[in-house]
mmCIF file of the N, C-alpha and C atoms, coordinates in Angstrom:
data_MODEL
# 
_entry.id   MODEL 
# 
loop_
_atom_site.group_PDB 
_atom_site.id 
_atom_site.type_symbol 
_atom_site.label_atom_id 
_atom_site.label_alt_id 
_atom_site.label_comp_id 
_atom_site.label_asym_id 
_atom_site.label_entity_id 
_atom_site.label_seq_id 
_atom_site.pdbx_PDB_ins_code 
_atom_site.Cartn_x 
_atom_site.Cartn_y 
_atom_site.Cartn_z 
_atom_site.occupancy 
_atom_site.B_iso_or_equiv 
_atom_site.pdbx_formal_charge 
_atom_site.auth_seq_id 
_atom_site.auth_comp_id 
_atom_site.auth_asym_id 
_atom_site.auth_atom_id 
_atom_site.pdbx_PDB_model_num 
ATOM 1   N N  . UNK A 1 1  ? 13.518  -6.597  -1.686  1.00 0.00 ? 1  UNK A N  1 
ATOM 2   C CA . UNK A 1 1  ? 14.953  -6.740  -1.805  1.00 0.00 ? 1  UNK A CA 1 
ATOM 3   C C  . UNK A 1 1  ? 15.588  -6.246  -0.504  1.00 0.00 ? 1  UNK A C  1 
ATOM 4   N N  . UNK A 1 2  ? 16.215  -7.003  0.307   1.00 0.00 ? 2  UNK A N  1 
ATOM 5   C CA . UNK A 1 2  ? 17.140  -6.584  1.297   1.00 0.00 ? 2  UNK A CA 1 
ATOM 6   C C  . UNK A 1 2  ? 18.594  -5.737  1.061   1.00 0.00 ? 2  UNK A C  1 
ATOM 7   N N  . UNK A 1 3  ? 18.904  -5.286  2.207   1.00 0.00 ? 3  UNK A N  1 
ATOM 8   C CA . UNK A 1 3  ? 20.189  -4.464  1.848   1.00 0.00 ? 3  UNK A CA 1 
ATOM 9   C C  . UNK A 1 3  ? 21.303  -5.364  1.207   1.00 0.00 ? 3  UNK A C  1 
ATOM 10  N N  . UNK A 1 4  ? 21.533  -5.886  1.502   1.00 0.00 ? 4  UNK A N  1 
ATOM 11  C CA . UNK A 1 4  ? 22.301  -7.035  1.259   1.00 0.00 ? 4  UNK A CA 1 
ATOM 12  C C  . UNK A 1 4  ? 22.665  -7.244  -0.279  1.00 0.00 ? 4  UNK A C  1 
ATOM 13  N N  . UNK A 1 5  ? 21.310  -7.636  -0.979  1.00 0.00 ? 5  UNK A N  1 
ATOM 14  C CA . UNK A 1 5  ? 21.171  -7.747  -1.936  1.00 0.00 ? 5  UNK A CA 1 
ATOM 15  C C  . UNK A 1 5  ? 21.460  -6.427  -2.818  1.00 0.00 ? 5  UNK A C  1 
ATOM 16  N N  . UNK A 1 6  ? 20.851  -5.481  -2.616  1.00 0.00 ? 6  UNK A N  1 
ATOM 17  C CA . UNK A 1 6  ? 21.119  -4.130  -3.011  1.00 0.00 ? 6  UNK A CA 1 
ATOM 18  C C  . UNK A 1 6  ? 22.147  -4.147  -3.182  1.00 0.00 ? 6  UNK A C  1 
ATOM 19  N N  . UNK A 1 7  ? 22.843  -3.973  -2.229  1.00 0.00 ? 7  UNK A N  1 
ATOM 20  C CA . UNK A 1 7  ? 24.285  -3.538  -2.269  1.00 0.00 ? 7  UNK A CA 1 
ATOM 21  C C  . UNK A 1 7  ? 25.075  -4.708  -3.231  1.00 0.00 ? 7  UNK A C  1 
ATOM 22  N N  . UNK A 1 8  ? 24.670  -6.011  -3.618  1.00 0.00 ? 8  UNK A N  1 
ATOM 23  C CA . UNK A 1 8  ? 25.437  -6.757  -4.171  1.00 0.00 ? 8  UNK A CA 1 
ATOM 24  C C  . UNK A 1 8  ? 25.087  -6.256  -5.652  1.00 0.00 ? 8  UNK A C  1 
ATOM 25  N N  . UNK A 1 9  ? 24.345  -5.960  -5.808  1.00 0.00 ? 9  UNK A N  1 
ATOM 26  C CA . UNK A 1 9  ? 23.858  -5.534  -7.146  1.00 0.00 ? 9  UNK A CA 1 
ATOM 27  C C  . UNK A 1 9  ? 24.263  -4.424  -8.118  1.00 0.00 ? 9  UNK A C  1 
ATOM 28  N N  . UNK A 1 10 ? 24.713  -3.458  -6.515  1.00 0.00 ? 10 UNK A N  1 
ATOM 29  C CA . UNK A 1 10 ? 24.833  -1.950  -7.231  1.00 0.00 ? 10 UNK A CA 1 
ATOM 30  C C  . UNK A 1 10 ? 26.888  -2.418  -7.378  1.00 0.00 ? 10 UNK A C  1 
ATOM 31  N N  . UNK A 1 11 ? 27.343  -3.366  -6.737  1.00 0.00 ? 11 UNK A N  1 
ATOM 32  C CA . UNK A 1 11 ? 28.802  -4.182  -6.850  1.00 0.00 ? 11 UNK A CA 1 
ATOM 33  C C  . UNK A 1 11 ? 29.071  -4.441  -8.106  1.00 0.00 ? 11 UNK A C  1 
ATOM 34  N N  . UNK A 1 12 ? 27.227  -5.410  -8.263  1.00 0.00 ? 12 UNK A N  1 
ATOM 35  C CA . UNK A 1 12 ? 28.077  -5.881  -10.099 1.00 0.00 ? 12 UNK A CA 1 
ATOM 36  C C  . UNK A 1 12 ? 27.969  -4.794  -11.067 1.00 0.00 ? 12 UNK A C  1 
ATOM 37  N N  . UNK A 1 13 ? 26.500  -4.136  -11.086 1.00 0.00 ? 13 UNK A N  1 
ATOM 38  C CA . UNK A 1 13 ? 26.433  -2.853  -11.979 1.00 0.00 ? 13 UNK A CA 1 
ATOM 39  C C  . UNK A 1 13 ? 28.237  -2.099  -11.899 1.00 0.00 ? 13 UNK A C  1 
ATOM 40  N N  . UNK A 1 14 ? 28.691  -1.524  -10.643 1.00 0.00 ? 14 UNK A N  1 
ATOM 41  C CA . UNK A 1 14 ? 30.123  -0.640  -10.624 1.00 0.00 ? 14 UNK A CA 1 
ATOM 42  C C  . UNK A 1 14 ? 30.981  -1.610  -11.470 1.00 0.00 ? 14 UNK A C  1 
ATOM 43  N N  . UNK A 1 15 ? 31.209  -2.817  -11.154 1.00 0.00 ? 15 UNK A N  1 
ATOM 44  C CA . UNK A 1 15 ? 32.236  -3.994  -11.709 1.00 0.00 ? 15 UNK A CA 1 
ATOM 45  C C  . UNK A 1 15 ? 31.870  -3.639  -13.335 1.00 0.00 ? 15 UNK A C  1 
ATOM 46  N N  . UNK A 1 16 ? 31.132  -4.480  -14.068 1.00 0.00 ? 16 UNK A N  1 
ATOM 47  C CA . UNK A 1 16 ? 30.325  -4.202  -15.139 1.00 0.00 ? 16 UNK A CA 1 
ATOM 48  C C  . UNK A 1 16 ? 31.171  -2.779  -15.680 1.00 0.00 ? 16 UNK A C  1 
ATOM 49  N N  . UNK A 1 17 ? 30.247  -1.781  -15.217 1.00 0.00 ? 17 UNK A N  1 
ATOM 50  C CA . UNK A 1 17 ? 31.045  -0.669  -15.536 1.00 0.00 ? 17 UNK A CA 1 
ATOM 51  C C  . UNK A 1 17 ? 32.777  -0.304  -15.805 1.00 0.00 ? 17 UNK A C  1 
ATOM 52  N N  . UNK A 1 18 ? 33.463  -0.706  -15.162 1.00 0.00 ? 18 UNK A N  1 
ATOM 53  C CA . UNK A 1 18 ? 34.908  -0.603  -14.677 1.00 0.00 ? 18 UNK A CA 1 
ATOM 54  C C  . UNK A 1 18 ? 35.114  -1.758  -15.444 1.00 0.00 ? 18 UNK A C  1 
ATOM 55  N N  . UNK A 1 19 ? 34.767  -2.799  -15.778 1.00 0.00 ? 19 UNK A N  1 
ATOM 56  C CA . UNK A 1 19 ? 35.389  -3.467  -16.751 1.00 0.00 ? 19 UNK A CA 1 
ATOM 57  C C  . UNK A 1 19 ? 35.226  -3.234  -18.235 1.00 0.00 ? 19 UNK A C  1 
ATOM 58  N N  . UNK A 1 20 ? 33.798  -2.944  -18.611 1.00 0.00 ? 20 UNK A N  1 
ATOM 59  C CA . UNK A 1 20 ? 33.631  -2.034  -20.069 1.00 0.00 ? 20 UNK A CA 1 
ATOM 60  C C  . UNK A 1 20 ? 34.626  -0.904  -20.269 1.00 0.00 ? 20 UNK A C  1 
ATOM 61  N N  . UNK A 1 21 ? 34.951  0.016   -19.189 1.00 0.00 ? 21 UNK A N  1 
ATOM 62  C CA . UNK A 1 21 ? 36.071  0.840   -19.255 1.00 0.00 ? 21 UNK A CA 1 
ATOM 63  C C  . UNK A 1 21 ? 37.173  0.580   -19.789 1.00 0.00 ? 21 UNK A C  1 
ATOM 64  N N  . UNK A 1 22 ? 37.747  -0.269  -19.219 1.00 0.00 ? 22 UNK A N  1 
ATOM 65  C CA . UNK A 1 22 ? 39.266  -1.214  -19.405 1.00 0.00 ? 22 UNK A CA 1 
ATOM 66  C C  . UNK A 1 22 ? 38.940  -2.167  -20.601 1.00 0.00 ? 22 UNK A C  1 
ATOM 67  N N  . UNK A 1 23 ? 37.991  -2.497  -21.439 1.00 0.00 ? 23 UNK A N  1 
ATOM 68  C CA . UNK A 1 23 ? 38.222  -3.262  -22.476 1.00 0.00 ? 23 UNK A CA 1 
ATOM 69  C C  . UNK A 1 23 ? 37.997  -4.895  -22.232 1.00 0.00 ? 23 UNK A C  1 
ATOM 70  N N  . UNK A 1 24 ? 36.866  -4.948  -21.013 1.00 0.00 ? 24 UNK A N  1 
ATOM 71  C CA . UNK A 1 24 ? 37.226  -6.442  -21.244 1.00 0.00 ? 24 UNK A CA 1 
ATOM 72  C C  . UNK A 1 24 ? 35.950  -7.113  -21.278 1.00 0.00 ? 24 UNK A C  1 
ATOM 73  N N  . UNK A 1 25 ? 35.709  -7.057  -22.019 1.00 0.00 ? 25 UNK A N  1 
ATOM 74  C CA . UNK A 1 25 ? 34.029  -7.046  -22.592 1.00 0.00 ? 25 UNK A CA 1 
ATOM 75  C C  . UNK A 1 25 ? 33.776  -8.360  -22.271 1.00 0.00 ? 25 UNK A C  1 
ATOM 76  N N  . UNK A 1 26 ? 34.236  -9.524  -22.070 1.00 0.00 ? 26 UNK A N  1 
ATOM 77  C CA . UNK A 1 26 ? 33.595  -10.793 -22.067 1.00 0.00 ? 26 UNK A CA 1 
ATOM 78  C C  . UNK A 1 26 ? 33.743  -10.872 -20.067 1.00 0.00 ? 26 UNK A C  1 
ATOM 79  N N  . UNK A 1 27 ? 34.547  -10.190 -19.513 1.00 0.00 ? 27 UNK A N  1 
ATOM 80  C CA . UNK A 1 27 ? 34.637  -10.470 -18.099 1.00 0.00 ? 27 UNK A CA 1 
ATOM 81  C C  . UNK A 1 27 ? 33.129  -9.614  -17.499 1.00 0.00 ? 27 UNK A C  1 
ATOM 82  N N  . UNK A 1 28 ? 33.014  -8.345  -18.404 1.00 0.00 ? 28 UNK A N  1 
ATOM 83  C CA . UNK A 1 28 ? 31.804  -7.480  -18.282 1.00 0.00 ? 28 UNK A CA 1 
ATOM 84  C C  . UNK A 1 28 ? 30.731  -8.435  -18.338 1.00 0.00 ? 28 UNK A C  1 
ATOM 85  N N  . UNK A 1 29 ? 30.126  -8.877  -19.757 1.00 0.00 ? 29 UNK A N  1 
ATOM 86  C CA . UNK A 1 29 ? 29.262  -9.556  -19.991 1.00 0.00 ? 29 UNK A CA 1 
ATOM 87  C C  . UNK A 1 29 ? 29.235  -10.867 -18.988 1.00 0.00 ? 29 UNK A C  1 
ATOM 88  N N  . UNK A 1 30 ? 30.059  -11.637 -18.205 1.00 0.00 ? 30 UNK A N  1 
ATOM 89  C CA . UNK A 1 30 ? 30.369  -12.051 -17.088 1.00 0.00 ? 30 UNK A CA 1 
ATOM 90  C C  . UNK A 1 30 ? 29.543  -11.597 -15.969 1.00 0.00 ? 30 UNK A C  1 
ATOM 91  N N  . UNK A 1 31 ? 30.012  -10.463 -15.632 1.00 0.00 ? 31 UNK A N  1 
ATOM 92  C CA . UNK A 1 31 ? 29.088  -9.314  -14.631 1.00 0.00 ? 31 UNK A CA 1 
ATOM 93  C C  . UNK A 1 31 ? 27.947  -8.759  -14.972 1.00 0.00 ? 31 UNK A C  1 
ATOM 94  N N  . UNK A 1 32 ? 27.439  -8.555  -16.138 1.00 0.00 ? 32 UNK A N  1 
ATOM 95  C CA . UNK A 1 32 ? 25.923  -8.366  -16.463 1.00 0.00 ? 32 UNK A CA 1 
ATOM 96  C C  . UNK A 1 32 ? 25.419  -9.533  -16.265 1.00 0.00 ? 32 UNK A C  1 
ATOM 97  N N  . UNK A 1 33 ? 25.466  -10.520 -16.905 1.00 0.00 ? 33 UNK A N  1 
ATOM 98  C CA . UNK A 1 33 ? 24.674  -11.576 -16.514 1.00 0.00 ? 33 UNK A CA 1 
ATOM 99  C C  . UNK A 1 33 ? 23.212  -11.742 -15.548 1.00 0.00 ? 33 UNK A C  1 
ATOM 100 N N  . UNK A 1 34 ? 24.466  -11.939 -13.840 1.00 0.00 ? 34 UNK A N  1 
ATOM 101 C CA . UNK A 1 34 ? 23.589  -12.244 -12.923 1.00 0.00 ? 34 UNK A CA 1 
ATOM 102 C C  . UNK A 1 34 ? 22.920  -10.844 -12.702 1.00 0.00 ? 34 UNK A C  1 
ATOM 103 N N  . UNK A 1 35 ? 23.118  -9.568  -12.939 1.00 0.00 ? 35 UNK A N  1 
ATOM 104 C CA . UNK A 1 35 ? 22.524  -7.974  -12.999 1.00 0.00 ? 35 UNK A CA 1 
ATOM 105 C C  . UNK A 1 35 ? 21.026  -8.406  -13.545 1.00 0.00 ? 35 UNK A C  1 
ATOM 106 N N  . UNK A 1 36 ? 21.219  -9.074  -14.779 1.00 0.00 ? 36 UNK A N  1 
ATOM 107 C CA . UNK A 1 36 ? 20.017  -9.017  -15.852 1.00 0.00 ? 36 UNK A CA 1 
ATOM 108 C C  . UNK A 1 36 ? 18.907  -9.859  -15.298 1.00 0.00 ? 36 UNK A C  1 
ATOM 109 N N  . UNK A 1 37 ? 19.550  -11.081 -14.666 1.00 0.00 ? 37 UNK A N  1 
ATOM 110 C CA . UNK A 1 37 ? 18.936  -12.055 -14.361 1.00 0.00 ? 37 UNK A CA 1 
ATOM 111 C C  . UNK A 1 37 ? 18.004  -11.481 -12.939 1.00 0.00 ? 37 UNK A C  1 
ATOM 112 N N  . UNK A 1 38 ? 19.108  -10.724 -11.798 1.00 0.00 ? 38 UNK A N  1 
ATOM 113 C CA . UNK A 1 38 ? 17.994  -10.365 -10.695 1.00 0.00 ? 38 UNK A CA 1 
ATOM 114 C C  . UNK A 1 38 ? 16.958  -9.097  -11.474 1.00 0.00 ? 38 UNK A C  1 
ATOM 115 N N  . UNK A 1 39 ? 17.294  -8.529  -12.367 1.00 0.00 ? 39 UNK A N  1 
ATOM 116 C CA . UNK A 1 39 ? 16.069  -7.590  -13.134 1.00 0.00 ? 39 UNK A CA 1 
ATOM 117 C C  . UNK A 1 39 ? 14.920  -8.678  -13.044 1.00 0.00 ? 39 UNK A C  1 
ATOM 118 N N  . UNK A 1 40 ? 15.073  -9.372  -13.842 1.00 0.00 ? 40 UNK A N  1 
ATOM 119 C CA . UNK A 1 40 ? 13.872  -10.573 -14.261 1.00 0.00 ? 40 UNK A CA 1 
ATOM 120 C C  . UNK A 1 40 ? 13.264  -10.816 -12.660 1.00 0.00 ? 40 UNK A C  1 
ATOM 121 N N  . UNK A 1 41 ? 13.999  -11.214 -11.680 1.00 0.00 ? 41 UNK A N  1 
ATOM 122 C CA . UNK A 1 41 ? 13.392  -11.538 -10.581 1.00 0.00 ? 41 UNK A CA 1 
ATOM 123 C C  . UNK A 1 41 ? 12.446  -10.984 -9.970  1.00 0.00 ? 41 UNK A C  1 
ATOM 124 N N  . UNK A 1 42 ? 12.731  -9.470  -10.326 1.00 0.00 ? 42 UNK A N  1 
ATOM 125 C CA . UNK A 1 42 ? 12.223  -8.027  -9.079  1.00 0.00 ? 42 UNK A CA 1 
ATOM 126 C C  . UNK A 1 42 ? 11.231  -7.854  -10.377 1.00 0.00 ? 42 UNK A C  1 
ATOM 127 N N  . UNK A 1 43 ? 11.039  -8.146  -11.683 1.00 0.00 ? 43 UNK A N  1 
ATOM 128 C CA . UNK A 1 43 ? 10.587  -7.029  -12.179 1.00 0.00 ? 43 UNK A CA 1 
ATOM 129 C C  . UNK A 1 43 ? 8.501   -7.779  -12.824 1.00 0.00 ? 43 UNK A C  1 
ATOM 130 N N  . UNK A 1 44 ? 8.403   -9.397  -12.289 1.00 0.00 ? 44 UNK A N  1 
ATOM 131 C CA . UNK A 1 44 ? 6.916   -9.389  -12.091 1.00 0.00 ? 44 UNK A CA 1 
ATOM 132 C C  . UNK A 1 44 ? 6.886   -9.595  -10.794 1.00 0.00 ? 44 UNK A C  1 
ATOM 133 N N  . UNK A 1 45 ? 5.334   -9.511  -10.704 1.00 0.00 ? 45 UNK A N  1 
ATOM 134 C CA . UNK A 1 45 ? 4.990   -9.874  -8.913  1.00 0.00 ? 45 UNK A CA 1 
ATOM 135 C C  . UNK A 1 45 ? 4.759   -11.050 -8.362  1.00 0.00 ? 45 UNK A C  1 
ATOM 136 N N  . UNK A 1 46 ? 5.471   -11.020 -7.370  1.00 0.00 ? 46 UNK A N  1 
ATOM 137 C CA . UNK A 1 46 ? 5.713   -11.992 -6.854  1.00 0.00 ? 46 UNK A CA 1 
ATOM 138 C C  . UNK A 1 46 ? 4.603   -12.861 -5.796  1.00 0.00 ? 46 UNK A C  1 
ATOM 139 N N  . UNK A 1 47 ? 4.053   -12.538 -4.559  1.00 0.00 ? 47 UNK A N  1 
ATOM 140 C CA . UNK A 1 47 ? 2.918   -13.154 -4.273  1.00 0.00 ? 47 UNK A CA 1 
ATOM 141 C C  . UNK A 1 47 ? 1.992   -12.488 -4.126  1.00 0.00 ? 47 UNK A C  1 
ATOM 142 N N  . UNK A 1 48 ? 0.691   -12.500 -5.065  1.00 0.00 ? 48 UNK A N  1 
ATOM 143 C CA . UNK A 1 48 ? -0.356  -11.790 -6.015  1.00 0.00 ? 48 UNK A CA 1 
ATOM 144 C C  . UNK A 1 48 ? -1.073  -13.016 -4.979  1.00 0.00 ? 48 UNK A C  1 
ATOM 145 N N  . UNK A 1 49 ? -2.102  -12.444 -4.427  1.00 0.00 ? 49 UNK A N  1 
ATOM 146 C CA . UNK A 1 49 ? -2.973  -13.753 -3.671  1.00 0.00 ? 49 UNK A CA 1 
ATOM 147 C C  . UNK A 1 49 ? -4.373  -13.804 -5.367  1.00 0.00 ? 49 UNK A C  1 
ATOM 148 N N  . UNK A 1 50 ? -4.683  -15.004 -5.695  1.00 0.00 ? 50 UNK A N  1 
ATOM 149 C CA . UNK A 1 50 ? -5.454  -15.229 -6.395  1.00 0.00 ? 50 UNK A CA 1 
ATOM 150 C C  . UNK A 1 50 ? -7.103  -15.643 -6.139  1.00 0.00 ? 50 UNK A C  1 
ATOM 151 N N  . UNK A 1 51 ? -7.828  -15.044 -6.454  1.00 0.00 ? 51 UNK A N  1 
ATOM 152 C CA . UNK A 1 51 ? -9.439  -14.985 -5.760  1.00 0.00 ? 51 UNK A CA 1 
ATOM 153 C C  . UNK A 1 51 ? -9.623  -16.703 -5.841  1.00 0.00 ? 51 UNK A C  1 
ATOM 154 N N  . UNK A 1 52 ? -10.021 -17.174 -4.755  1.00 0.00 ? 52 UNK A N  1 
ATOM 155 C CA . UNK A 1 52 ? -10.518 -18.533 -4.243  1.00 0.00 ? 52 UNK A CA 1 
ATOM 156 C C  . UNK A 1 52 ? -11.679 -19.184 -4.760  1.00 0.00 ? 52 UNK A C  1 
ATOM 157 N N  . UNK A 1 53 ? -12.658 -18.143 -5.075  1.00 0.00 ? 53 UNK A N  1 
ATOM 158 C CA . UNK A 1 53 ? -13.623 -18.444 -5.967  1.00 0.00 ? 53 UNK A CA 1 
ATOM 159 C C  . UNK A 1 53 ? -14.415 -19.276 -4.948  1.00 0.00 ? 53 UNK A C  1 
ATOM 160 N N  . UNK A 1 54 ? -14.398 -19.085 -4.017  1.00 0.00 ? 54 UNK A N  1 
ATOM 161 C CA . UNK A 1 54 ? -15.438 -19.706 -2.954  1.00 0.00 ? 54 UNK A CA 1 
ATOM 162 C C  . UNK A 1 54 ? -16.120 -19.177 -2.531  1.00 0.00 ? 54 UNK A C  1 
ATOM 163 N N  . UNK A 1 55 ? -16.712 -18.228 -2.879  1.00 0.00 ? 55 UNK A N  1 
ATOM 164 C CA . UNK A 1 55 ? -18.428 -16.959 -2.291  1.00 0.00 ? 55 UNK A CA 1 
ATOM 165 C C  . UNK A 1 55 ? -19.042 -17.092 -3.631  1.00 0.00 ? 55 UNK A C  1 
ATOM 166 N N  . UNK A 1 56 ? -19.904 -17.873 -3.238  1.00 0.00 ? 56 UNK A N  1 
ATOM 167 C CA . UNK A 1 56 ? -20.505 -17.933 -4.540  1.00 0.00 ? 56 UNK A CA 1 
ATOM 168 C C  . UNK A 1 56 ? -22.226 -18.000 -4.340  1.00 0.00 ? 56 UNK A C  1 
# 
């Protein structure tokens, strides 16, 4: 994950937050969304080299 990204992330998490505060639960759930979705991204591995099976 680049800074970039980080930082856009820890944006929606604060947003998210600050809108559950104020009551506006569907603009929140709005802002969780794409949160949940980069979880899913980061959270299997990504290039796993797979044995070639060619020494045989």
């Amino acid at each position: 994950m680049s800074n970039t990204e980080g930082l856009a992330y820890v944006a929606l998490f604060i947003l998210a937050i600050a809108l559950l505060l104020t009551s506006h639960l569907i603009l929140a759930t709005v802002a969780i969304v794409p949160y949940v979705l980069a979880s899913f991204k980061y959270s299997f591995p990504q290039n796993v080299k797979k044995p070639s099976g060619g020494n045989r």
